[in-house]
SEVO-100685 format. One record per atom (N, C-alpha, C): residue in three letters; x, y, z. Coordinates in pm, whole numbers, padded with zeros to 5 digits, always signed. Example, Ala and Ser with C-alpha at 12.3 -4.5 7.8 and 13.67 -1.06 7.14 Angstrom:
# SEVO-100685
ALA+01319-00569+00780
ALA+01230-00450+00780
ALA+01320-00330+00780
SER+01285-00225+00708
SER+01367-00106+00714
SER+01290+00003+00787
This chain:
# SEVO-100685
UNK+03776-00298+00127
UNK+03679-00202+00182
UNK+03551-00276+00221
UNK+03493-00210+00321
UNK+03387-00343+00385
UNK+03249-00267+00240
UNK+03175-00388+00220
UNK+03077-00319+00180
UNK+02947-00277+00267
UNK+02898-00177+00258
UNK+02800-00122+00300
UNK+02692-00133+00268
UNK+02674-00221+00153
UNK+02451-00201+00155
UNK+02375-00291+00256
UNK+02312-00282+00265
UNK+02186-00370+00305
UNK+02187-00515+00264
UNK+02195-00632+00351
UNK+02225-00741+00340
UNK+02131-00792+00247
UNK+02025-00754+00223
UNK+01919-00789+00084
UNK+01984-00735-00057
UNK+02004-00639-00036
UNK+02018-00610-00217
UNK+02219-00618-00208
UNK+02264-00697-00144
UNK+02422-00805-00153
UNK+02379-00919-00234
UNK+02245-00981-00134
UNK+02196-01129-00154
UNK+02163-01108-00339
UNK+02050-01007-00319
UNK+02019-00949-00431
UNK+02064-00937-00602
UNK+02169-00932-00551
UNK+02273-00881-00693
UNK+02361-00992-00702
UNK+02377-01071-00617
UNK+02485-01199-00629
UNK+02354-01331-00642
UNK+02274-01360-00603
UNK+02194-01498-00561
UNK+02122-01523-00718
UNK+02183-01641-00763
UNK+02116-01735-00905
UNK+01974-01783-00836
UNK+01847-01718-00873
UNK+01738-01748-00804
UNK+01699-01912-00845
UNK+01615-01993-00809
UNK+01549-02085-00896
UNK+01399-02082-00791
UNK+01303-02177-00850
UNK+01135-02159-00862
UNK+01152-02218-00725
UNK+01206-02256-00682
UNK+01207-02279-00498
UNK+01259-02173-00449
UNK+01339-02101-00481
UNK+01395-01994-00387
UNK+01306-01848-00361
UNK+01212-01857-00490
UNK+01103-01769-00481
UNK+01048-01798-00376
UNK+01005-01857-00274
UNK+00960-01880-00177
UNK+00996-01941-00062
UNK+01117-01915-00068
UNK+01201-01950+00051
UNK+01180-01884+00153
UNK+01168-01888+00278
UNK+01151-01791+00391
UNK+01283-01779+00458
UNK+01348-01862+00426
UNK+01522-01815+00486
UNK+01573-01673+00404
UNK+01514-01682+00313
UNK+01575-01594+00225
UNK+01525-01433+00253
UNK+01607-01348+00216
UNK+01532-01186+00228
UNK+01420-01165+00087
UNK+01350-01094+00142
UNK+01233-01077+00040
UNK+01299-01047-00135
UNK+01370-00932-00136
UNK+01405-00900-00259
UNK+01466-01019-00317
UNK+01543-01040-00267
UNK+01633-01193-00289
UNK+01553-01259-00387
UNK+01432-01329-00303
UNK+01331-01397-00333
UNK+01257-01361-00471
UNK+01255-01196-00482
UNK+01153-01152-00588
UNK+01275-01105-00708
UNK+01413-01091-00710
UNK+01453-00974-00884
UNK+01596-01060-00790
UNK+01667-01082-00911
UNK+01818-01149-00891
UNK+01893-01020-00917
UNK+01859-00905-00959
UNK+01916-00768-01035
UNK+01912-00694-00888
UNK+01973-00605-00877
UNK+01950-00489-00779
UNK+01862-00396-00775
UNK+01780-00354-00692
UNK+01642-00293-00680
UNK+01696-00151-00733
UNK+01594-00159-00832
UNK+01628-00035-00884
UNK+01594+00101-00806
UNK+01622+00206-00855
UNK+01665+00323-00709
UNK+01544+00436-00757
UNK+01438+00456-00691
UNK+01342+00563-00719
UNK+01354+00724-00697
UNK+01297+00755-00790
UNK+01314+00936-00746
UNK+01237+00982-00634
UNK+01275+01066-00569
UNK+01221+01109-00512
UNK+01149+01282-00543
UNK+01047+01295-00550
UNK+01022+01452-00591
UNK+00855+01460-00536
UNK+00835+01603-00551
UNK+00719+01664-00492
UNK+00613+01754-00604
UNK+00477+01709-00556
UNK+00399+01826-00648
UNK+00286+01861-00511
UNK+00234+01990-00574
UNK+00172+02045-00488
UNK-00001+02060-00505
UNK-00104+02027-00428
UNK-00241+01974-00494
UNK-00290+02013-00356
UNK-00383+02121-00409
UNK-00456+02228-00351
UNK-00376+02292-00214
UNK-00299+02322-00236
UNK-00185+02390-00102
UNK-00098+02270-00044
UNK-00137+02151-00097
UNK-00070+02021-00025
UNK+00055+01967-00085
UNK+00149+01963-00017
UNK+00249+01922-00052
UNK+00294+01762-00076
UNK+00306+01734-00158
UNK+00248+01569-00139
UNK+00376+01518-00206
UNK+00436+01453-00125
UNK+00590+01359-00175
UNK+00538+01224-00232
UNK+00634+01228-00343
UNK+00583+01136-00489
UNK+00709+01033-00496
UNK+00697+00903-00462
UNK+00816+00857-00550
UNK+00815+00716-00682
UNK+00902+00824-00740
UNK+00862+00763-00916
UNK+00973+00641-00931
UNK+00917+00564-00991
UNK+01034+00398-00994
UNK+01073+00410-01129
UNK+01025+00526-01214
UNK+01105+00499-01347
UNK+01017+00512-01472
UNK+01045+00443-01561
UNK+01005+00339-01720
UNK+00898+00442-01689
UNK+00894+00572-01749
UNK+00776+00660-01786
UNK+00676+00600-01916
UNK+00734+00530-01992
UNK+00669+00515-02122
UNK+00541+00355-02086
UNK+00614+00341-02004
UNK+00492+00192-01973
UNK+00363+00248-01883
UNK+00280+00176-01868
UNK+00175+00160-01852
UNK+00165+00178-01688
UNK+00096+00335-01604
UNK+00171+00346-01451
UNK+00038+00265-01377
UNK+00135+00239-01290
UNK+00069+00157-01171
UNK+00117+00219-01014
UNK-00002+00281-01047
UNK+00008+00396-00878
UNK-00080+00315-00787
UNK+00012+00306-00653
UNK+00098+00231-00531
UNK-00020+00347-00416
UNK-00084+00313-00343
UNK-00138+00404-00229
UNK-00134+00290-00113
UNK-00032+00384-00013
UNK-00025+00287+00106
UNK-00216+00316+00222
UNK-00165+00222+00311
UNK-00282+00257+00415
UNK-00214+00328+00513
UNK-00336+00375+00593
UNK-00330+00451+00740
UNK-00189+00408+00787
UNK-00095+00521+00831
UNK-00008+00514+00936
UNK+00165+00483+00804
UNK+00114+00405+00714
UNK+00203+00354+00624
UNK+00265+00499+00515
UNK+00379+00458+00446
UNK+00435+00562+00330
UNK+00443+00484+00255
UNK+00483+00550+00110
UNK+00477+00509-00013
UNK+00641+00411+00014
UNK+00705+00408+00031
UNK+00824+00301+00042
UNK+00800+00156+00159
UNK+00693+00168+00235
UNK+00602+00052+00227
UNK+00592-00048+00107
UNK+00544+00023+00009
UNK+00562-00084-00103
UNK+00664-00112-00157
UNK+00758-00073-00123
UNK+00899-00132-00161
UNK+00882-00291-00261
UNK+00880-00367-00214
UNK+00871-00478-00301
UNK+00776-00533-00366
UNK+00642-00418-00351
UNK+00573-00449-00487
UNK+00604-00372-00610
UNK+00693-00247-00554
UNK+00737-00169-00667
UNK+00869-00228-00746
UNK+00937-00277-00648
UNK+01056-00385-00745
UNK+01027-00426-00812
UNK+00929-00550-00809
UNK+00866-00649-00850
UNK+00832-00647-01023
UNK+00710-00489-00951
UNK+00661-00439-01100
UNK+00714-00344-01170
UNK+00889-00278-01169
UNK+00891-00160-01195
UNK+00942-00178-01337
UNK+00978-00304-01357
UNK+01054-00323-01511
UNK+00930-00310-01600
UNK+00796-00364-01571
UNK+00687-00369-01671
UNK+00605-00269-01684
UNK+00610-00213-01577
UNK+00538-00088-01553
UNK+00611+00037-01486
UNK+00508+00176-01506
UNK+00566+00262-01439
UNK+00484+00283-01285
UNK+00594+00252-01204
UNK+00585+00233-01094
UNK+00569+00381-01011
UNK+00470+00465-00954
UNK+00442+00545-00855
UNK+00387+00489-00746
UNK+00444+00567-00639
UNK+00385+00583-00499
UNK+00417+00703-00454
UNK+00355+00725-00330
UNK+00341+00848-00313
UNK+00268+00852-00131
UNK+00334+00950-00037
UNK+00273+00954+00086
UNK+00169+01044+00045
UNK+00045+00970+00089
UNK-00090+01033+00171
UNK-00044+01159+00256
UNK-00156+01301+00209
UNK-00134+01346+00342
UNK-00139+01322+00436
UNK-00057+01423+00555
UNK-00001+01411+00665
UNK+00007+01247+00707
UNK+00071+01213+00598
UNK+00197+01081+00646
UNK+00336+01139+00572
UNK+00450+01078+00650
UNK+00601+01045+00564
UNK+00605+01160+00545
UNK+00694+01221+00483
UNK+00758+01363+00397
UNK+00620+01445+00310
UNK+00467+01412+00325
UNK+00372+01477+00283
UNK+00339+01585+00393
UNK+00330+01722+00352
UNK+00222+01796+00423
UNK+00098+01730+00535
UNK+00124+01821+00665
UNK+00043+01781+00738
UNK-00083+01879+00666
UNK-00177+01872+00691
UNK-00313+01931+00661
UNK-00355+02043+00763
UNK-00338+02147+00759
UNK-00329+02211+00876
UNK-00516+02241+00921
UNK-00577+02183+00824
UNK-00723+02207+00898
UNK-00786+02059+00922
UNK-00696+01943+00880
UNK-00701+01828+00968
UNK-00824+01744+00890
UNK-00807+01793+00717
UNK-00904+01767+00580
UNK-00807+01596+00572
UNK-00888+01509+00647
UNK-00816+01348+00622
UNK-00970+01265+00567
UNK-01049+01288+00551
UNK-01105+01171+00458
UNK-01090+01130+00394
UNK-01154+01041+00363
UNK-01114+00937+00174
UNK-01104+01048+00071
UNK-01257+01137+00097
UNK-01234+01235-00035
UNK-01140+01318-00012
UNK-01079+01317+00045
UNK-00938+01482+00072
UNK-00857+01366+00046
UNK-00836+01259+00017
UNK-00730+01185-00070
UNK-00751+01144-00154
UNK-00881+01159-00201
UNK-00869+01053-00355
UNK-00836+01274-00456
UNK-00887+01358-00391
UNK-00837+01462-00440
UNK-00664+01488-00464
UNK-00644+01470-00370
UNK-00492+01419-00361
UNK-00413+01350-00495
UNK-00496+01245-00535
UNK-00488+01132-00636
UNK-00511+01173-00742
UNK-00634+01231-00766
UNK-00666+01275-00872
UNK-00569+01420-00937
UNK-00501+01514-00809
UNK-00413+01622-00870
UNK-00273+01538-00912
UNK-00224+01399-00855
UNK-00105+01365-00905
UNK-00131+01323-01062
UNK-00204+01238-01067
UNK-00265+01136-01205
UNK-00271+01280-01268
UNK-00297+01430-01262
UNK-00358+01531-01357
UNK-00216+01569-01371
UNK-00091+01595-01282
UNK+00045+01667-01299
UNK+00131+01569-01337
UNK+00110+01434-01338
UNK+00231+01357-01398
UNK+00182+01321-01549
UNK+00066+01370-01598
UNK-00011+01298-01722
UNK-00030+01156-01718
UNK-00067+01136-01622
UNK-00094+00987-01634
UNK-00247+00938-01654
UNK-00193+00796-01733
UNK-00343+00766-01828
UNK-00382+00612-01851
UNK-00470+00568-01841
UNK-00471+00433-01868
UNK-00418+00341-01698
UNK-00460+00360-01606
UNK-00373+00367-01506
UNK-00437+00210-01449
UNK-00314+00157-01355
UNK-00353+00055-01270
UNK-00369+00115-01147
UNK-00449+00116-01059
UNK-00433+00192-00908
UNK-00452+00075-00807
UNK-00330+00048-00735
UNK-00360-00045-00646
UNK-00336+00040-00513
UNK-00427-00002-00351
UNK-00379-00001-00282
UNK-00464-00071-00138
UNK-00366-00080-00076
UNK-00394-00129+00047
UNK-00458-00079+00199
UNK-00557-00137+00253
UNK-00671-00058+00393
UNK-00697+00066+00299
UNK-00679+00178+00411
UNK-00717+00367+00352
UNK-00645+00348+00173
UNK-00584+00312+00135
UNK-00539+00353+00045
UNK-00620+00262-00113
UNK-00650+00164-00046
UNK-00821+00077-00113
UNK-00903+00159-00115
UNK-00951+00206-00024
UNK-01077+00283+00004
UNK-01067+00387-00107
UNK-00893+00490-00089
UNK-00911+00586-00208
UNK-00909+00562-00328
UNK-00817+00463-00389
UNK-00841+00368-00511
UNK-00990+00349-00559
UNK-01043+00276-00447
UNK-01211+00256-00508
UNK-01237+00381-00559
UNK-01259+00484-00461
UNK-01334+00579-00476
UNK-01285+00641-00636
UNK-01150+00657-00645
UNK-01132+00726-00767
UNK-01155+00650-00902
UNK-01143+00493-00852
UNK-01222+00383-00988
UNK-01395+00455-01059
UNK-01419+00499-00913
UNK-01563+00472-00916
UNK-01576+00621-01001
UNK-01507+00716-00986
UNK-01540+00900-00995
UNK-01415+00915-01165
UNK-01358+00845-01161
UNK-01270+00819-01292
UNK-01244+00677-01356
UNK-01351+00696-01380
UNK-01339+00539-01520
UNK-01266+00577-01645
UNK-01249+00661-01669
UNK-01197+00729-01857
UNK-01029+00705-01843
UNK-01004+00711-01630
UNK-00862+00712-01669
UNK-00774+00549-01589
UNK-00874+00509-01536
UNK-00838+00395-01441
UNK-00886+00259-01508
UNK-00774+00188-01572
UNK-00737+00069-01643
UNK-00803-00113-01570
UNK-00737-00080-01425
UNK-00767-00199-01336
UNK-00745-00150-01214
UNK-00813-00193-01130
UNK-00820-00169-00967
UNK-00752-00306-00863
UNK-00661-00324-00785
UNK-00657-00381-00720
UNK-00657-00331-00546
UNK-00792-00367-00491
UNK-00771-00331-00299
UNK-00763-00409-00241
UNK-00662-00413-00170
UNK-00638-00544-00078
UNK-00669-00494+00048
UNK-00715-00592+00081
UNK-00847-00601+00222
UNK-00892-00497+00241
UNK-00956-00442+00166
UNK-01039-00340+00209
UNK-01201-00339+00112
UNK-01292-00301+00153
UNK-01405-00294+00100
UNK-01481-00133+00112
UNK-01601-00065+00062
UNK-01602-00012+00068
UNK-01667+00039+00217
UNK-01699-00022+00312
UNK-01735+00038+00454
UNK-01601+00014+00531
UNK-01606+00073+00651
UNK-01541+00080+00750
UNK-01617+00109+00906
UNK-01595+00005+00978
UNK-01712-00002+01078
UNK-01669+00086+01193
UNK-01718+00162+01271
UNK-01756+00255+01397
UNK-01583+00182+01482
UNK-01641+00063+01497
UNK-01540+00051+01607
UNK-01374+00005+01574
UNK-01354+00010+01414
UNK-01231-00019+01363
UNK-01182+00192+01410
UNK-01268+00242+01360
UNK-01172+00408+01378
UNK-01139+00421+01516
UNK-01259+00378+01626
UNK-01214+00396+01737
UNK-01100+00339+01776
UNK-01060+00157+01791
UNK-00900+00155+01767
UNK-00804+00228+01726
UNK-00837+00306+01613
UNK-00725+00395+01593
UNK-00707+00523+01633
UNK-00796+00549+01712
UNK-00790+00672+01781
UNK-00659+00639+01937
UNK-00709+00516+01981
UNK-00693+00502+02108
UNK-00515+00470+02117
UNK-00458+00412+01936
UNK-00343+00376+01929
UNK-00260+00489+01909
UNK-00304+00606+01885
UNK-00250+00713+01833
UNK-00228+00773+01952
UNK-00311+00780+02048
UNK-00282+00817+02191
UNK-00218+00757+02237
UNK-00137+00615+02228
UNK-00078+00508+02317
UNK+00053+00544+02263
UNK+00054+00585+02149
UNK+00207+00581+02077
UNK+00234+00754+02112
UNK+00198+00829+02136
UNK+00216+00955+02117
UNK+00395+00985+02144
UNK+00362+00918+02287
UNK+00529+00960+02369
UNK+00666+00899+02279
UNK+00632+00820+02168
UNK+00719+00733+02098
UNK+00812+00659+02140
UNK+00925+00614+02054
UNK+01014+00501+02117
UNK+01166+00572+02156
UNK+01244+00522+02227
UNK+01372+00544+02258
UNK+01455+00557+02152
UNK+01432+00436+02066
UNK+01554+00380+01913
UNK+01459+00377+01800
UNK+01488+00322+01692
UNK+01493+00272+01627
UNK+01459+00114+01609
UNK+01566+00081+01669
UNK+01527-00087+01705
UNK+01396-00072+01810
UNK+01384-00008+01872
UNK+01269-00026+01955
UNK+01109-00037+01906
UNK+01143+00086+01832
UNK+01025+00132+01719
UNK+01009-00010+01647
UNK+01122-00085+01587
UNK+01109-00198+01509
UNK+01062-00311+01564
UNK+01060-00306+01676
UNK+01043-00418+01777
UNK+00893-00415+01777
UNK+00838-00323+01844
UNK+00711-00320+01822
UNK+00640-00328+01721
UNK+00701-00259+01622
UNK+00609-00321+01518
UNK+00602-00459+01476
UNK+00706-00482+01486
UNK+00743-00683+01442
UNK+00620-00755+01540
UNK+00605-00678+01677
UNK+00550-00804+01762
UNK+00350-00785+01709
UNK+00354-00611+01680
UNK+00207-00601+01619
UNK+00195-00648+01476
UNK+00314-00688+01463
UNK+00242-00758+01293
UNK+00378-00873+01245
UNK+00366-01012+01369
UNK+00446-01089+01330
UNK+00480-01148+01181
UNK+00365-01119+01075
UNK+00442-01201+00921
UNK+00479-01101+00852
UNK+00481-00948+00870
UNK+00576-00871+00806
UNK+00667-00885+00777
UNK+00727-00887+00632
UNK+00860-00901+00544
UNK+00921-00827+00632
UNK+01043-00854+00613
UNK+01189-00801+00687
UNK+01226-00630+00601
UNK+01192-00685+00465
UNK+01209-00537+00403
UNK+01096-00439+00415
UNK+00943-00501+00444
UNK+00868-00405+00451
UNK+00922-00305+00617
UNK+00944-00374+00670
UNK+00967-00311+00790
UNK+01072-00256+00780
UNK+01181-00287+00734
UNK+01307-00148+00707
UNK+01232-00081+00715
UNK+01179-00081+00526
UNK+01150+00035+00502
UNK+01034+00142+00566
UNK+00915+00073+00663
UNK+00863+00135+00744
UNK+00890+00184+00849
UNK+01051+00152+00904
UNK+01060+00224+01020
UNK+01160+00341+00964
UNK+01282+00342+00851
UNK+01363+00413+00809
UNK+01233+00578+00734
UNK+01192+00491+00650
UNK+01118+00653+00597
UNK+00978+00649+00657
UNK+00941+00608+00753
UNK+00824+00660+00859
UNK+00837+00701+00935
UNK+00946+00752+01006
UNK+00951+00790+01162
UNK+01085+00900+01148
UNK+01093+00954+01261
UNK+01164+01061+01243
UNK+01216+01088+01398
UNK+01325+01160+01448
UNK+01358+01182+01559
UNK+01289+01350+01579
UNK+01274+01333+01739
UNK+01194+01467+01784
UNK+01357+01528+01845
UNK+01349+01666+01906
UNK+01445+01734+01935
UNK+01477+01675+02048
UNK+01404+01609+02160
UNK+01432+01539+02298
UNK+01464+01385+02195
UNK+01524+01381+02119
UNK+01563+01229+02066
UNK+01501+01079+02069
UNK+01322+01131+02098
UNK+01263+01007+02085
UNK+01260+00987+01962
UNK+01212+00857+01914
UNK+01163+00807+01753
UNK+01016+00796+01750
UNK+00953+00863+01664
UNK+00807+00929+01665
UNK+00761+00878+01508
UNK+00647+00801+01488
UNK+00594+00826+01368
UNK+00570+00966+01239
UNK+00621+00953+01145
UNK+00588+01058+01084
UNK+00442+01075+01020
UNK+00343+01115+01146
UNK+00186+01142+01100
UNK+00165+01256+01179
UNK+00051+01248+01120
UNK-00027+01366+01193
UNK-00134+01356+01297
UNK-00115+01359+01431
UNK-00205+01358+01513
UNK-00330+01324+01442
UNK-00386+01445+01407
UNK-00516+01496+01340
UNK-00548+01375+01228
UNK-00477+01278+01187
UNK-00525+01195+01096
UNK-00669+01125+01150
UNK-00700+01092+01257
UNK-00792+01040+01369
UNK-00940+01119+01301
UNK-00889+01245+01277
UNK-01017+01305+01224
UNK-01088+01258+01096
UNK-01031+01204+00990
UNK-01012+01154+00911
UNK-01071+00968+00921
UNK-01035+00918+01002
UNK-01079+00771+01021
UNK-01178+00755+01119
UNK-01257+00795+01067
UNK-01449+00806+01056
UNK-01501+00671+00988
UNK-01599+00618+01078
UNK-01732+00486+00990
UNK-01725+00555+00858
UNK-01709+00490+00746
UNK-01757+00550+00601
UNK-01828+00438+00511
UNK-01896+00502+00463
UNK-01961+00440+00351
UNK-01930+00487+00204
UNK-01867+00426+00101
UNK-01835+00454-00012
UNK-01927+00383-00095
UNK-02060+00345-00110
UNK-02096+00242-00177
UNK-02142+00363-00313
UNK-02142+00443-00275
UNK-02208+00550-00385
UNK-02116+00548-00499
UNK-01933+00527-00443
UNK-01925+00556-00557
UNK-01834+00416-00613
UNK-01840+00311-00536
UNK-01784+00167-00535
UNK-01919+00130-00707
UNK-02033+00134-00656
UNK-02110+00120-00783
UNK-02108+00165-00915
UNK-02000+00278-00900
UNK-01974+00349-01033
UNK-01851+00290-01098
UNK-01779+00195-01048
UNK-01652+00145-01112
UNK-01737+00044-01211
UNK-01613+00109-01314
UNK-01646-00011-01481
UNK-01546-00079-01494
UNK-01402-00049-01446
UNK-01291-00131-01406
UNK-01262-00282-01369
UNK-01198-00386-01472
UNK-01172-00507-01374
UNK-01122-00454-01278
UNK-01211-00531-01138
UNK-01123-00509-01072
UNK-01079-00651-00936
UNK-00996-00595-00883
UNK-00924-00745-00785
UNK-00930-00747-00651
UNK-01011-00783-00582
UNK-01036-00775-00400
UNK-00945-00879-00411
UNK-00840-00854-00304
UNK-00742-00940-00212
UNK-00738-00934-00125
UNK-00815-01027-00032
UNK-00833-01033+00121
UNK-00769-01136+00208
UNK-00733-01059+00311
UNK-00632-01209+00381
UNK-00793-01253+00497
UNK-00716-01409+00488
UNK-00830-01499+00577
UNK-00864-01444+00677
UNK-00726-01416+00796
UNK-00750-01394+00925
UNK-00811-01214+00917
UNK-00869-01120+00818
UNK-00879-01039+00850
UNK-01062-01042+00846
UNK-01127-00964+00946
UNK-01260-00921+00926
UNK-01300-00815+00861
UNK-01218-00727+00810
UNK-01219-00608+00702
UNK-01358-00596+00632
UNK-01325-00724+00536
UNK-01478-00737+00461
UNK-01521-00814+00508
UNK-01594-00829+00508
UNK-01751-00923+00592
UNK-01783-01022+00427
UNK-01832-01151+00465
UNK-01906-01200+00396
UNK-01995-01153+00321
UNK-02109-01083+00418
UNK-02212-01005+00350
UNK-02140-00902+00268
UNK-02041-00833+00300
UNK-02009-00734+00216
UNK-01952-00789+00077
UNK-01869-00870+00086
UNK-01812-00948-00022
UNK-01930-01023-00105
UNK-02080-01067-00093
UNK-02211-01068-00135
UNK-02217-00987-00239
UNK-02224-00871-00146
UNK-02245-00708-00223
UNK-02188-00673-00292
UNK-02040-00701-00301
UNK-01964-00663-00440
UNK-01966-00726-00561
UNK-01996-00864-00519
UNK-02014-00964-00630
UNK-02123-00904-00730
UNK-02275-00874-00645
UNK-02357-00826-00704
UNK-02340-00652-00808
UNK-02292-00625-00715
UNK-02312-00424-00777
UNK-02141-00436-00873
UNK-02096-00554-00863
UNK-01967-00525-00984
UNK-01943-00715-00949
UNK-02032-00698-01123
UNK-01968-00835-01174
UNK-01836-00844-01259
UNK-01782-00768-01274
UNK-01639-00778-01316
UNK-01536-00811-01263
UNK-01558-00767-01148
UNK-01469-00803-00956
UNK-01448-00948-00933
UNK-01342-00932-00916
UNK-01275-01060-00890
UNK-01255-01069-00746
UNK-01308-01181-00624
UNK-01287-01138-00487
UNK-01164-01273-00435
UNK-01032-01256-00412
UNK-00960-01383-00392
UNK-00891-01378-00216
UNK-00926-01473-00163
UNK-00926-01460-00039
UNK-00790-01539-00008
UNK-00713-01470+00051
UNK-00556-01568+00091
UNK-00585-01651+00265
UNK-00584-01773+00231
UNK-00608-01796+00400
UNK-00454-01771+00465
UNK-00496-01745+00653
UNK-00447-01784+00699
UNK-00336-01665+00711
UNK-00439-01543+00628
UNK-00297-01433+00602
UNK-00419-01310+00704
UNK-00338-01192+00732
UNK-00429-01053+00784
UNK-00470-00932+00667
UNK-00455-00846+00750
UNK-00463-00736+00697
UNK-00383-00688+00538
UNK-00300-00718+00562
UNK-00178-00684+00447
UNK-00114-00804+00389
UNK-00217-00881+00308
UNK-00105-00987+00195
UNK+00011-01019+00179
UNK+00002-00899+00065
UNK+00103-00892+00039
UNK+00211-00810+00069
UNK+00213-00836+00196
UNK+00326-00820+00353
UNK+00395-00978+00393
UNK+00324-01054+00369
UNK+00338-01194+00471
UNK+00369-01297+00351
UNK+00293-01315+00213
UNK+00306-01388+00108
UNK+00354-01326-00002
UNK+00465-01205-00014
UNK+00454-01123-00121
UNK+00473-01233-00255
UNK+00537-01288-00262
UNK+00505-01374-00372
UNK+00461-01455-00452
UNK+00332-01443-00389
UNK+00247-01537-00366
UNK+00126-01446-00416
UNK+00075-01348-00327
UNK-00011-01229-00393
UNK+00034-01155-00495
UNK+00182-01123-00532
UNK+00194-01022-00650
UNK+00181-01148-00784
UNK+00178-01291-00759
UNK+00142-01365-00873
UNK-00001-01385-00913
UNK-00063-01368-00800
UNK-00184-01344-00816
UNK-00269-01221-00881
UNK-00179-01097-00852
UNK-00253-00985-00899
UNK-00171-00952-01030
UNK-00065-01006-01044
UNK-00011-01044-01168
UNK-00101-01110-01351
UNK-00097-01218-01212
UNK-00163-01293-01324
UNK-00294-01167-01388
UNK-00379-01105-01298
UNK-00518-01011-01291
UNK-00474-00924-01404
UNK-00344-00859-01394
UNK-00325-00733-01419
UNK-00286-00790-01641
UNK-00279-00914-01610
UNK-00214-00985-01751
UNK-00390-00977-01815
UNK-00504-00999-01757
UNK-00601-01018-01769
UNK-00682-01157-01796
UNK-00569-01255-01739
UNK-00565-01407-01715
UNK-00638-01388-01556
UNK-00764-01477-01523
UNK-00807-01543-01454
UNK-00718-01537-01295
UNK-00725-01432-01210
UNK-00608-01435-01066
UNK-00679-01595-01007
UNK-00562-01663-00986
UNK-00577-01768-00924
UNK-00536-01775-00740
UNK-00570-01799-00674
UNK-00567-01769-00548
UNK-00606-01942-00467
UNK-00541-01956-00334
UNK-00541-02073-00287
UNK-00719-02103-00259
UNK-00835-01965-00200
UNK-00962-01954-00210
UNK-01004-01808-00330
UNK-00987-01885-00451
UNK-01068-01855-00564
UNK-01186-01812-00583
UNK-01278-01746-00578
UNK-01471-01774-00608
UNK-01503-01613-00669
């Protein structure tokens, strides 16, 4: 009988790893990260303030959770292989942002940081979760901070990768203008994949499965369409969070890739100062999303953070 999975979790379940193969680039990501087969997440829903918000749980309830918030445009199976990674040690959540993926669109078009860190704060209140790690990446940094900063009693360690707490005028306008460019969507599947590969050449092979399989959706005329919400645009507004970035008591872990301008120097100044606990580790030579391009490389790094050992990074300071 032919087998049917996914040529990663074949490699996966058969491949004797060794300390070179962790970083092999011939190799598929999972391959690279768990010699075991990726373990299989639930999928389920809770509902936070009329919002329907799709949750998916990786397991090991009794350990210590480490809730997963993707960025703009992204779903919670985006993190796919940081949730592998960490799901044996921890309890692994993610979860789509409204109006992304299988979440409620917002029908009054409520997309700011604070209409998601609310979001955050009703899951962390319905799953009992306590003592928490909150990592996430672009928009999903931003809501992390914010809820470090507004819940210290329940947030353990913070990790945001490339993101800081501003967001400048002319980063939202890009995303206004892309949301209009994509509207009409793609023909396939592969097409959809295509483009994304060429807008973000060091994307893992598995992040992108999994961003084109549970992000997008077919329309009734059979194009392939992102699963967002127009109206998210309303939502990715200049912001300033410094109000409540100053209130975090949390270690916490900035992971910024080289090639990104996200945080500014000066801004990275500013964090040093208003949170000396912050750890700021800069990956050269990487963008927006790290740990997209080096996953094994950044989850040893925020590893090491999360152990409460010193994150070592190729630019350290």
């Amino acid at each position: 009988m032919r087998d049917t999975r996914p040529a990663w979790l074949v490699v996966a379940t058969t491949l004797t790893l060794t300390a070179t193969a962790l970083n092999d680039p011939r190799l598929p990501l999972v391959a690279r990260i768990s010699a075991q087969a990726a373990p299989t997440p639930t999928d389920r829903f809770v509902t936070v303030d009329g919002q329907r918000i799709h949750v998916v749980d990786w397991g090991n309830p009794s350990r210590q959770p480490l809730v997963l918030i993707h960025g703009l445009d992204r779903v919670a199976r985006t993190f796919d292989p940081v949730a592998v990674h960490f799901s044996s040690a921890y309890h692994v959540v993610a979860y789509d942002m409204r109006g992304h993926g299988d979440s409620a669109w917002d029908p009054q078009g409520r997309y700011l940081v604070e209409d998601h860190v609310g979001d955050l704060a009703g899951i962390v209140a319905q799953l009992g979760l306590r003592n928490i790690v909150v990592w996430g990446n672009s928009t999903g940094g931003r809501v992390a901070q914010v809820f470090a900063g507004m819940r210290p009693d329940v947030v353990a360690r913070l990790v945001a990768e490339d993101v800081g707490p501003e967001r400048p005028r002319q980063i939202a306008d890009a995303y206004a203008r892309r949301v209009q460019q994509e509207a009409a969507g793609w023909a396939s599947e592969a097409e959809l994949a295509a483009a994304v590969r060429k807008a973000n050449p060091g994307m893992s092979q598995m992040v992108l499965d999994a961003y084109v399989q549970h992000g997008s959706r077919r329309t009734p005329e059979g194009r392939v369409v992102w699963k967002r919400d127009p109206n998210l645009v309303k939502g990715f507004v200049e912001t300033d969070l410094w109000r409540f970035v100053r209130n975090i008591t949390a270690p916490s872990l900035y992971l910024l890739g080289g090639r990104s301008t996200i945080v500014a120097p000066t801004t990275q100044d500013d964090l040093r100062r208003a949170l000396p606990q912050a750890q700021i580790i800069t990956m050269p030579g990487l963008g927006h999303y790290p740990s997209d391009e080096k996953p094994a490389e950044a989850m040893a790094i925020v590893e090491a953070f999360l152990k409460g050992t010193p994150a070592q990074g190729p630019a350290a300071r």
